[in-house]
C-alpha positions in Angstrom: 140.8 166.1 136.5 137.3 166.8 136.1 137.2 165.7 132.6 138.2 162.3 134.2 135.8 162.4 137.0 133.2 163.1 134.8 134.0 159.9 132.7 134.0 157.9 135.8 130.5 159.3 136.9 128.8 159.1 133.1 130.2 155.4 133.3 129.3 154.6 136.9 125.9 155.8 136.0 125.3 153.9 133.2 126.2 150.4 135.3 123.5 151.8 137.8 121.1 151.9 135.0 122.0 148.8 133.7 122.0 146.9 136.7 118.8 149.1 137.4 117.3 147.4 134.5 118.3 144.2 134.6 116.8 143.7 137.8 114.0 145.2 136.7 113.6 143.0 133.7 113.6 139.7 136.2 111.4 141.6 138.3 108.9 142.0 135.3 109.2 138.8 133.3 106.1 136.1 133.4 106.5 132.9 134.4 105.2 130.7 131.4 102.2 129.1 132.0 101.7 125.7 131.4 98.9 123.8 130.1 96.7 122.2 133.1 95.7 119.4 131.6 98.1 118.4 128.8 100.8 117.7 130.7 104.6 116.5 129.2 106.4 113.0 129.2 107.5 111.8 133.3 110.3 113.6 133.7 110.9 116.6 131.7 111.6 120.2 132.7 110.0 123.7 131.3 112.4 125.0 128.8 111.3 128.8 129.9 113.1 130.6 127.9 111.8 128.6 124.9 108.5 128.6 125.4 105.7 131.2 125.7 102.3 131.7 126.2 99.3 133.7 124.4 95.5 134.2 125.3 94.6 134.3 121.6 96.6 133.0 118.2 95.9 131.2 115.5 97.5 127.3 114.5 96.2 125.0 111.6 96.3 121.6 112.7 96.5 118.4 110.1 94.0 115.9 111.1 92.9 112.6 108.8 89.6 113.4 107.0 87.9 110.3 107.5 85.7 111.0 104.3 88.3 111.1 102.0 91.4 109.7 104.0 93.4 112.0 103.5 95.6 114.6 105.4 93.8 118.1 105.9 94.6 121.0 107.8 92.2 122.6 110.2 92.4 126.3 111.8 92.0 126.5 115.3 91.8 129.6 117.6 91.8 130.0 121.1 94.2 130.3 123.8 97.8 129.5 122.7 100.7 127.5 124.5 104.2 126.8 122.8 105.8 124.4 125.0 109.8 123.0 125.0 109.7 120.9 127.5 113.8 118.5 128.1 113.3 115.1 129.8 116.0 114.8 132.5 117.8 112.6 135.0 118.0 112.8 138.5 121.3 114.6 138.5 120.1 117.4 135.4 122.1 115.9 132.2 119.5 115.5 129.7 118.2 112.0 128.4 119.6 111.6 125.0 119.0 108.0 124.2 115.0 107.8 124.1 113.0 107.2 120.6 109.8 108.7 119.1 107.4 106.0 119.8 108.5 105.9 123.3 107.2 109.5 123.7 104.2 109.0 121.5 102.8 106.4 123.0 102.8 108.2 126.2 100.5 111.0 124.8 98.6 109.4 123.2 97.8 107.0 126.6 97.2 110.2 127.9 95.2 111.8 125.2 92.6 108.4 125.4 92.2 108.7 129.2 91.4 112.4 128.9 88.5 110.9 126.3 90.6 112.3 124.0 91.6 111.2 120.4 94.4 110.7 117.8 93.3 112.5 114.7 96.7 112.9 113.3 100.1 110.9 113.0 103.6 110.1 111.1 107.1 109.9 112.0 107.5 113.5 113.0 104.3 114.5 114.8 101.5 113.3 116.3 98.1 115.1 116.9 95.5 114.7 119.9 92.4 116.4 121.2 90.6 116.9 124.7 87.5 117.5 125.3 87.1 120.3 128.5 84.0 121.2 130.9 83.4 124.3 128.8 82.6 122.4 125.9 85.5 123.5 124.0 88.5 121.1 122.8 92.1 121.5 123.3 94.3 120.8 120.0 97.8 119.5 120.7 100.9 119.2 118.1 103.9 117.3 119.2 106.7 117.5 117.6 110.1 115.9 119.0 114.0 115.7 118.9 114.2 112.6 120.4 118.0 111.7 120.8 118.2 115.2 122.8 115.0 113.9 124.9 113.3 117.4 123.7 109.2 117.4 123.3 107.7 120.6 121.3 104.1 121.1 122.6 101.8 123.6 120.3 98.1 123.7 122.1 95.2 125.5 121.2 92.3 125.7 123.6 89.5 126.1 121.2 86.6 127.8 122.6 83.1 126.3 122.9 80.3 127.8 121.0 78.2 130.4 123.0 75.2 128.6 122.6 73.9 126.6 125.5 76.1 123.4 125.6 73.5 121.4 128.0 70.2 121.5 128.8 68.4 120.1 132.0 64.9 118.6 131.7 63.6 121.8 133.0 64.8 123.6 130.5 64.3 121.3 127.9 60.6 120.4 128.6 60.4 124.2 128.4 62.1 124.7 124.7 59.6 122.5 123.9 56.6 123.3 125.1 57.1 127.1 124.1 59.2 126.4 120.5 58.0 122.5 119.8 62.4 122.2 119.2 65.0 122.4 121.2 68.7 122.9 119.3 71.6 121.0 121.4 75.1 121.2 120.7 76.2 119.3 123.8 75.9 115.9 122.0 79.4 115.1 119.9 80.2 112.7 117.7 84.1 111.7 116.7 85.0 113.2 113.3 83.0 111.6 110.4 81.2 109.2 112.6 77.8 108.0 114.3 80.6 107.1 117.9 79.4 109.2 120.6 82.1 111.1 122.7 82.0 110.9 126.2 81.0 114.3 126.9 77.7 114.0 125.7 76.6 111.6 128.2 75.8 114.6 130.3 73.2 115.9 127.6 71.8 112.4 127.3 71.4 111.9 130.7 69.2 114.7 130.8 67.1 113.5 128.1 66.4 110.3 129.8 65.2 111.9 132.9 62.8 114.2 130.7 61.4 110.7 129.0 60.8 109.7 132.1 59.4 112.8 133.5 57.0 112.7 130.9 55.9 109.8 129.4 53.3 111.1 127.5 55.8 113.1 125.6 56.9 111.7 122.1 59.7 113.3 119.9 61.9 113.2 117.3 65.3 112.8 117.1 67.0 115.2 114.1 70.6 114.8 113.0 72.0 117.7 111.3 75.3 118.3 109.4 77.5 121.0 107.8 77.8 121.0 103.9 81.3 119.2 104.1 81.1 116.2 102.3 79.2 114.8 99.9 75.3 115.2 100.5 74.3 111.6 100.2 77.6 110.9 102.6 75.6 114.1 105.0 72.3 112.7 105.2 73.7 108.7 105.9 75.6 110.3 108.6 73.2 112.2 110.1 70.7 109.5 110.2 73.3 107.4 111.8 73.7 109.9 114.5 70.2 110.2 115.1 69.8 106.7 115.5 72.5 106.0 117.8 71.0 108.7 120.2 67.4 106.7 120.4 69.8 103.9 120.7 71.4 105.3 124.2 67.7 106.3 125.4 66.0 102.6 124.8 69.2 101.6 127.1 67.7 103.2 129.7 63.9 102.1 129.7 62.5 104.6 127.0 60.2 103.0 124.7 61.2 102.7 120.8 57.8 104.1 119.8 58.1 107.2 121.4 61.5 108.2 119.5 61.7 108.8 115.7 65.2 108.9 114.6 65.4 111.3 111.5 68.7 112.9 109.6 68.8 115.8 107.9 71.9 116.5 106.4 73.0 119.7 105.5 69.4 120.5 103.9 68.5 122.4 107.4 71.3 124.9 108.4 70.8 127.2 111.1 73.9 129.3 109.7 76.6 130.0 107.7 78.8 127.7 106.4 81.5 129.5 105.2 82.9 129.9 108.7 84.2 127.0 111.2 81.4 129.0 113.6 78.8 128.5 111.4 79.5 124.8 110.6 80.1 124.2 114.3 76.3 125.4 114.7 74.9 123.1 111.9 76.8 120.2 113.5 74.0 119.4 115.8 71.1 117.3 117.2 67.3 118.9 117.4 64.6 117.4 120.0 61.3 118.3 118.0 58.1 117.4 120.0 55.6 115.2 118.1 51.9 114.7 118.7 50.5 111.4 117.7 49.1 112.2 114.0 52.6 114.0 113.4 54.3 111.3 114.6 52.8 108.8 112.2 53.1 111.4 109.3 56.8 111.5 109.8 57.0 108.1 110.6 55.7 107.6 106.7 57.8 110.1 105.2 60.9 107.9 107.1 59.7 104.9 104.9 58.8 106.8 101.9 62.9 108.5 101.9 63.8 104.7 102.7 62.0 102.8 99.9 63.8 105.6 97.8 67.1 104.8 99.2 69.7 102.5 96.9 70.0 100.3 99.7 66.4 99.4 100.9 65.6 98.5 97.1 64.7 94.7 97.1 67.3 92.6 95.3 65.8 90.7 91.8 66.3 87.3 92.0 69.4 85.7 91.4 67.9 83.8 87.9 68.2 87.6 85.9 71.8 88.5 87.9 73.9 87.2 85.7 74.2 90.2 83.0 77.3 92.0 83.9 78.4 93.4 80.5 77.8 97.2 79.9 78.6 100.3 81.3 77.7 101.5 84.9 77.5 105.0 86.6 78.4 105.1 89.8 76.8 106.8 92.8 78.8 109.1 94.6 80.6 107.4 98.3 83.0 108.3 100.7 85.8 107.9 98.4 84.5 108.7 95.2 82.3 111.7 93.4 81.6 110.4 90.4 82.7 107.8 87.9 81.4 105.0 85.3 83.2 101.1 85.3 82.3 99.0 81.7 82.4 95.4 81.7 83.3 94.2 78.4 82.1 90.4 77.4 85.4 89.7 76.9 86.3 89.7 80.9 87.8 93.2 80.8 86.7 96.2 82.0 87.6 99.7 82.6 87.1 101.8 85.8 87.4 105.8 85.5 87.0 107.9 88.7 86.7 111.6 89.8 87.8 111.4 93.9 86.6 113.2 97.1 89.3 115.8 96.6 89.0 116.1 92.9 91.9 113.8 91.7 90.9 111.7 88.4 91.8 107.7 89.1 91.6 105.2 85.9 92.5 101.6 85.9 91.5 98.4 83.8 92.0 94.7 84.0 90.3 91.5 83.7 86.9 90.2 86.4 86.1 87.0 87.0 82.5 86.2 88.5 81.2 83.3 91.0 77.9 82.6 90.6 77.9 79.4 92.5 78.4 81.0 96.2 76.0 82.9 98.0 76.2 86.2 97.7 77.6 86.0 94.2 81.4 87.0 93.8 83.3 88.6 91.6 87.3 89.2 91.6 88.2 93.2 90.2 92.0 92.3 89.2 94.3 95.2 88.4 96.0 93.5 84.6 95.6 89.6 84.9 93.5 87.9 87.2 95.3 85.3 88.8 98.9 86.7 87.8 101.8 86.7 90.2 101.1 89.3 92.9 97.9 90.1 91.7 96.4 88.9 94.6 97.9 91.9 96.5 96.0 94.7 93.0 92.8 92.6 93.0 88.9 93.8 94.4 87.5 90.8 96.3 83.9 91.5 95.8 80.6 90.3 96.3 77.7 91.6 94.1 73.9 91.6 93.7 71.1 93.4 91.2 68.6 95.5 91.7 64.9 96.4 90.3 65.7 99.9 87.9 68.7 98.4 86.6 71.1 99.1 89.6 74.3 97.1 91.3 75.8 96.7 94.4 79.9 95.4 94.7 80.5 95.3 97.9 84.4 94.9 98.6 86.7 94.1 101.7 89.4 96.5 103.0 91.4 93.5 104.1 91.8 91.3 100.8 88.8 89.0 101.6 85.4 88.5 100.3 82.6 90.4 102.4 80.3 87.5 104.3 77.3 90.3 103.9 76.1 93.6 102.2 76.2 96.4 104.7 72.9 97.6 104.4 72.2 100.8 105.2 75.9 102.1 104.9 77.6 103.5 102.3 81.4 103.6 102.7 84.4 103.5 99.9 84.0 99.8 99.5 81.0 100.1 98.4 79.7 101.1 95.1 75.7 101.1 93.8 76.3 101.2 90.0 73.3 102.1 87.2 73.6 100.8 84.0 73.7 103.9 81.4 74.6 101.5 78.4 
């Protein structure tokens, strides 16, 4: 009898504890938190159990390097959010019949009002960024199983750097007046470009009131990269940048000739760049306060680096622009390091390449010139000019000569001839060839 009672109290007990527990589990468990500003498609419901939250992890990203077009991954750290979220119908049965787009065309709406962007898509996943008030970005990876109306949200919020992100014109008239520079980090650019986001029109705004402020003052506008990228690809960029910042301050009444737009490049790093922090902090704009005698000495350097420049050199005239036949070196671009192209005088040539990311490219084919239209053309055809299909293999190019033997072919991304020479810009259809034979 008491071996039975003592079965039936062992075993009562342990239900107590179990039940104990249980309850204590619910009791205990965290509600997952949800992002607040990345929200999911109308409609869906917090998979709970599915999801979870972190205040710190790690996630690489693939984004589209601009430079090189290609697919890259990026590491991004900050607060972490893995998100199932199930669209549903009024009565709970989930949606089952919806399709990819459907979904990513809804972030990506969302994404853009946010002043977000796309940096990354394909069939299976799309990814977007935000821009927040603390002058981080969020990262956001979705991933989807469409037919079962199922959205899978990765998010990163990626901290700011601990620098200063904006600067009033108190402060900034200070910076100068004590340093003669002030570093800001609060003006952005999109990736690989001179596009201002819309977060930096809080910085800006600040340096138009301190124009105004003080109109004596006169100062130069830096641009400043990391060492990713080509350093020719750098400095264009960076100049480009630095411009389109005097650009937004003569839209507001400050005089041209108090500005001096200047890039850099990576030449002037303020840190490390074998971390993402340290690039971060070379990725940047400088406000360097000029007097007048430094302003005209900078002002000659400017057109001293620019008579140097490929593309400021003054085109020969057309009567010596006919000599094609040789080989060529080519200056390095956005799509290619290095690599030589020979026209032969039989109407051939051969085109060998080292790419961006290290891959080795070599193709050859006849090339037919125009000399009778202005700018001169010439046709780059994979095999046989003029072939069937080789309309869809061939370079549609214009071309002109330069003084100390160099070249410009200038080609269309769209199958057309160019109308004009982008002067100033160096992108992957264009190459600045140097005769070497």
């Amino acid at each position: 009898m008491k071996t039975c009672i003592s079965k039936i109290w062992i075993h009562t007990l342990w239900m107590v504890l179990g039940i104990q527990f249980l309850f204590a589990g619910v009791a205990l468990a965290k509600e997952v938190k949800e992002h607040p500003m990345i929200r999911p498609f109308p409609g869906s419901v917090l998979a709970e159990n599915m999801s979870k939250y972190q205040k710190f992890n790690v996630y690489e990203f693939y984004y589209m390097n601009k430079q090189t077009n290609k697919r890259e991954k990026k590491k991004v750290s900050g607060e972490y959010y893995y998100l199932l979220y199930e669209v549903r119908t009024s009565s709970g049965s989930r949606v089952q019949d919806m399709a990819n787009v459907e979904f990513f065309e809804n972030y990506k709406a969302a994404a853009i009002e946010k002043g977000g962007e796309t940096v990354f898509e394909d069939r299976d996943q799309l990814v977007f960024t935000i821009p927040r008030d603390d002058g981080g970005r969020s990262w956001c990876r979705v991933t989807l199983n469409a037919g079962m109306g199922q959205q899978y949200l990765v998010i990163i919020d990626e901290k700011g750097l601990e620098t200063s992100m904006t600067f009033g014109p108190k402060e900034l008239k200070e910076a100068l007046d004590k340093d003669g520079k002030v570093l800001l980090y609060g003006i952005l650019f999109d990736l690989d470009e001179a596009t201002l986001k819309i977060e930096s029109v809080k910085q800006l705004q600040h340096m138009v009131s301190l124009m105004i402020t003080y109109p004596e003052l006169n100062i130069e506008i830096q641009g400043h990269t990391d060492n990713q990228g080509a350093d020719t690809y750098n400095m264009e960029l960076s100049q480009k940048r630095a411009q389109t910042v005097c650009a937004y301050l003569e839209l507001f009444g400050i005089l041209p000739d108090r500005l001096l737009a200047v890039g850099y490049g990576e030449t002037r790093p303020v840190a490390g760049n074998d971390t993402e922090e340290g690039r971060a902090k070379n990725r940047r704009v400088e406000l360097v306060k000029m007097t007048a005698g430094q302003k005209q000495a900078a002002m000659v350097n400017a057109e001293e680096k620019n008579k140097a420049s490929t593309l400021q050199s003054t085109p020969v005239s057309s009567a010596i622009s006919g000599n094609l036949e040789g080989k060529w070196n080519m200056t390095p671009n956005k799509r290619v390091k290095s690599g030589t192209i020979t026209f032969y005088s039989n109407g051939t040539y051969l085109m060998e390449e080292r790419l961006q990311d290290g891959d080795g490219v070599s193709r050859k084919g006849e090339f037919k010139v125009n000399n009778q239209t202005s700018p001169n053309r010439i046709d780059i055809c994979l095999g046989k000019c003029g072939a069937s299909g080789a309309e869809y293999t061939t370079g549609f190019s214009i071309f002109r000569f330069f003084e100390g033997g160099k070249l410009e072919i200038c080609s269309s991304p769209d199958g057309k001839y160019p109308v004009r020479f982008n002067d100033g810009i160096v992108d992957e259809y264009t190459m600045i060839l140097t005769r070497i034979e």
